[in-house]
C-alpha positions in Angstrom: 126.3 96.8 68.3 126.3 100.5 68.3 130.3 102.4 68.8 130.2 106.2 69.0 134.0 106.2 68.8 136.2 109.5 69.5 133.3 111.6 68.7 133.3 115.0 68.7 130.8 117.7 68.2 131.3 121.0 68.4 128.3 123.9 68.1 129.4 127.4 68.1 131.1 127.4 71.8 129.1 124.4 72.9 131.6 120.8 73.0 130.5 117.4 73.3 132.8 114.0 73.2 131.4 110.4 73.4 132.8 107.3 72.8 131.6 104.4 74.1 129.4 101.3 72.7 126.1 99.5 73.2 125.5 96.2 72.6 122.5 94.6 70.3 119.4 95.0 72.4 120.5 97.0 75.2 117.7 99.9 76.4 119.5 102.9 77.4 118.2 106.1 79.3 120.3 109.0 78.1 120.3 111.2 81.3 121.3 114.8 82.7 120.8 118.4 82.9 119.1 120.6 80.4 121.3 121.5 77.7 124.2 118.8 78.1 123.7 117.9 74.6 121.4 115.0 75.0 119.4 115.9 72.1 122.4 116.6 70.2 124.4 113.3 71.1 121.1 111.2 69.9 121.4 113.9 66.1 125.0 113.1 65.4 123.6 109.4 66.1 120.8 109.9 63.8 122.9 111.7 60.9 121.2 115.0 61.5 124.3 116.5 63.3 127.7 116.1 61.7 130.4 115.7 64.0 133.1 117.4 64.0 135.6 114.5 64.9 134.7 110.8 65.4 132.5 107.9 64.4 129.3 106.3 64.5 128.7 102.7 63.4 126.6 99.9 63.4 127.8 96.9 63.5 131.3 97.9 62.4 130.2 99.9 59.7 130.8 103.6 59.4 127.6 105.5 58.7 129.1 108.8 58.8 128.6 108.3 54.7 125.3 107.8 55.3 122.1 110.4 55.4 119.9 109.7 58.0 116.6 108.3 56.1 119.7 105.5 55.1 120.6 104.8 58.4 119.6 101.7 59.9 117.7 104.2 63.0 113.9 105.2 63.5 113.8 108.2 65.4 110.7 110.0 67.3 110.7 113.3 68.8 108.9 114.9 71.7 106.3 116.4 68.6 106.0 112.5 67.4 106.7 113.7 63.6 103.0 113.5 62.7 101.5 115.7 59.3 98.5 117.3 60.7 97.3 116.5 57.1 97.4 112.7 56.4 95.3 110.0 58.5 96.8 108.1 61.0 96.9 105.1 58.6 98.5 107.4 56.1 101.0 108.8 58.7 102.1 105.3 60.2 102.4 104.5 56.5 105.1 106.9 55.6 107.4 103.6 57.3 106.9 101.5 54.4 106.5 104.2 51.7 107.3 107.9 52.0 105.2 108.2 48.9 102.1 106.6 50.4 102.0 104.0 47.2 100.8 101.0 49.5 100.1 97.5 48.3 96.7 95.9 49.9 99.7 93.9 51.6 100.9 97.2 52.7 97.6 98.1 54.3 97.6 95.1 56.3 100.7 95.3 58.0 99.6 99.3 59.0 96.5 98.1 60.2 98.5 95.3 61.9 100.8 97.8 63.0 98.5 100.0 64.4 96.0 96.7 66.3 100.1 96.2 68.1 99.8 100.3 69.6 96.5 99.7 71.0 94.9 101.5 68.0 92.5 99.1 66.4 90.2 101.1 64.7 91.4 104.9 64.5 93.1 104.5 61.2 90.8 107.2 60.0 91.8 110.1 62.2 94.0 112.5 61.7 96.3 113.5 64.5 93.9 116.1 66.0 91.5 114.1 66.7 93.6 112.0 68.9 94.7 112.5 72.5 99.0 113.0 73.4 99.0 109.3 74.4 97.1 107.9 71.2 99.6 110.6 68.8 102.9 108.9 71.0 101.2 105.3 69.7 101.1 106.3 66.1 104.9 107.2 66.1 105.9 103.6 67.7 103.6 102.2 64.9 105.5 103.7 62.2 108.8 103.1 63.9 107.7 99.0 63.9 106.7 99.2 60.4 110.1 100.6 59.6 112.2 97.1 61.1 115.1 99.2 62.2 117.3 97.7 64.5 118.3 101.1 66.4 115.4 103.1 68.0 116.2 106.9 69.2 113.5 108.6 71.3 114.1 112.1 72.4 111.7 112.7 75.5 108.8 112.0 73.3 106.5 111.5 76.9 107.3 114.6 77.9 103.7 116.0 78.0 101.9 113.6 78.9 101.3 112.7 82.8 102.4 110.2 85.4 100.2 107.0 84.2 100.2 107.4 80.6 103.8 108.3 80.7 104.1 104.9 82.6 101.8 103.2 80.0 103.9 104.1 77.3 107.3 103.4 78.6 106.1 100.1 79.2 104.6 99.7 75.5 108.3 100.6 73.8 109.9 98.1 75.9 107.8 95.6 75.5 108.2 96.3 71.5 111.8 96.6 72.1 111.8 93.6 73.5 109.7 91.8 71.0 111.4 93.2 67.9 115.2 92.6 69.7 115.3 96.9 68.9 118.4 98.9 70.7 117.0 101.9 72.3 118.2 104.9 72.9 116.1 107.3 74.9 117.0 110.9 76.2 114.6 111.6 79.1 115.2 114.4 81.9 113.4 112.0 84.8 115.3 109.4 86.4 112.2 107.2 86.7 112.3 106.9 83.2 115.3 105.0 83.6 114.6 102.8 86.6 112.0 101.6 85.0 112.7 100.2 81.5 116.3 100.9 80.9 119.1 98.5 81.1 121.9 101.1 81.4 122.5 104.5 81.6 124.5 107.3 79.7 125.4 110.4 81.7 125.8 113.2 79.9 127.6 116.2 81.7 129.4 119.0 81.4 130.6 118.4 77.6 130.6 114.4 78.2 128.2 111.4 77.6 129.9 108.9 79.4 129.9 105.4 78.9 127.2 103.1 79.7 126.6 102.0 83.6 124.2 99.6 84.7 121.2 101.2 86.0 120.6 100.3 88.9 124.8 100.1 90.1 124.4 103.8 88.8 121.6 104.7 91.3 122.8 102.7 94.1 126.2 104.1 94.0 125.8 107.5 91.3 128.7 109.9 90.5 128.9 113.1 91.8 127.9 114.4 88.7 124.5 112.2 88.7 124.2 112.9 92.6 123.6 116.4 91.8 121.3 116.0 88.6 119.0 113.8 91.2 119.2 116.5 93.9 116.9 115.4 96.2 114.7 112.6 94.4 
């Protein structure tokens, strides 16, 4: 279970508080208006932000002690982390070994990795030659090869369109599913939401607020949610 307890983070005059909890295996759609701090809720999570107040844990366990590549957390951004440099084998393999040293075992489980993504075959490209939708794949590949229990995704569909955006919201929760993965994901479209998440966390004017069933908070949304949804 993840606690974000009396957490506080403060950037020069920007606030945010959180405290709240998710239980094992939730999927959660982290929702509201541009520059509410979703990004900066799912950092502190991740150990990239410190607070200024507050905990995170896992579990019961503190991991404010903790830096982020020790955090039991995969995270992918809206970029998908890639090196322009290294092969898409080589960049899903970064999740077993940051230094590439890879065991013919090791090679396996990317190629197996990369066969569960839909990517049977590209191994040998590097991330130019690959389309948004394919690059969005190699991130969840590395992700799965890492067996973290907490997954954070900060709007990494945001540039692709309506389908393939649908394509791959499906693909990370099935995986979710499948590997019993909590997922975080900050997204600015509500769809996002009613499609694959379990709950929702509003975050407004200096709050995230607890988690709310998703579709109790669309049937009956705060005012604050009413107004982020305008008019779809």
């Amino acid at each position: 279970m993840l606690t974000v307890e009396d957490l506080r983070i403060v950037y020069e005059d920007f606030t945010l508080t959180a405290d709240f909890t998710v239980e094992t295996g939730r999927k959660v759609a982290i929702l509201g208006p541009s520059g509410a701090g979703k990004s900066t809720l799912l950092s502190a999570i991740a150990g990239f932000e410190t607070p200024a107040a507050g905990r995170v844990l896992w579990d019961g366990e503190d991991l404010g002690p903790k830096a982020p590549g020790a955090r039991p957390v995969s995270v992918i951004f809206q970029d998908n982390n890639l090196f322009p440099h290294l092969t898409t084998a080589q960049n899903v393999g970064l999740g077993l070994s940051p230094a590439l040293r890879l065991s013919p075992a090791d090679e396996t489980k990317v190629e197996e990795a990369l066969g569960q993504v839909g990517l049977e075959g590209l191994g040998g490209r590097k991330p130019g030659a690959l389309s948004g939708g394919q690059m969005a794949r190699v991130s969840l590949a590395r992700a799965l090869l890492r067996h973290k229990p907490l997954l954070l995704l900060d709007e990494p569909f945001g540039a692709l369109g309506p389908a393939l955006r649908v394509e791959m919201l499906d693909l990370v929760a099935d995986l979710a599913e499948r590997t019993g993965a909590t997922l975080l994901m900050v997204s600015h479209e509500p769809g996002d939401a009613r499609r694959i998440a379990d709950d929702v966390v509003l975050v407004h004017d200096g709050e995230a607020h607890p988690p709310v069933n998703t579709a109790e908070i669309f049937a009956n949304p705060p005012a604050e949610l009413a107004a982020y949804l305008g008019d779809s």
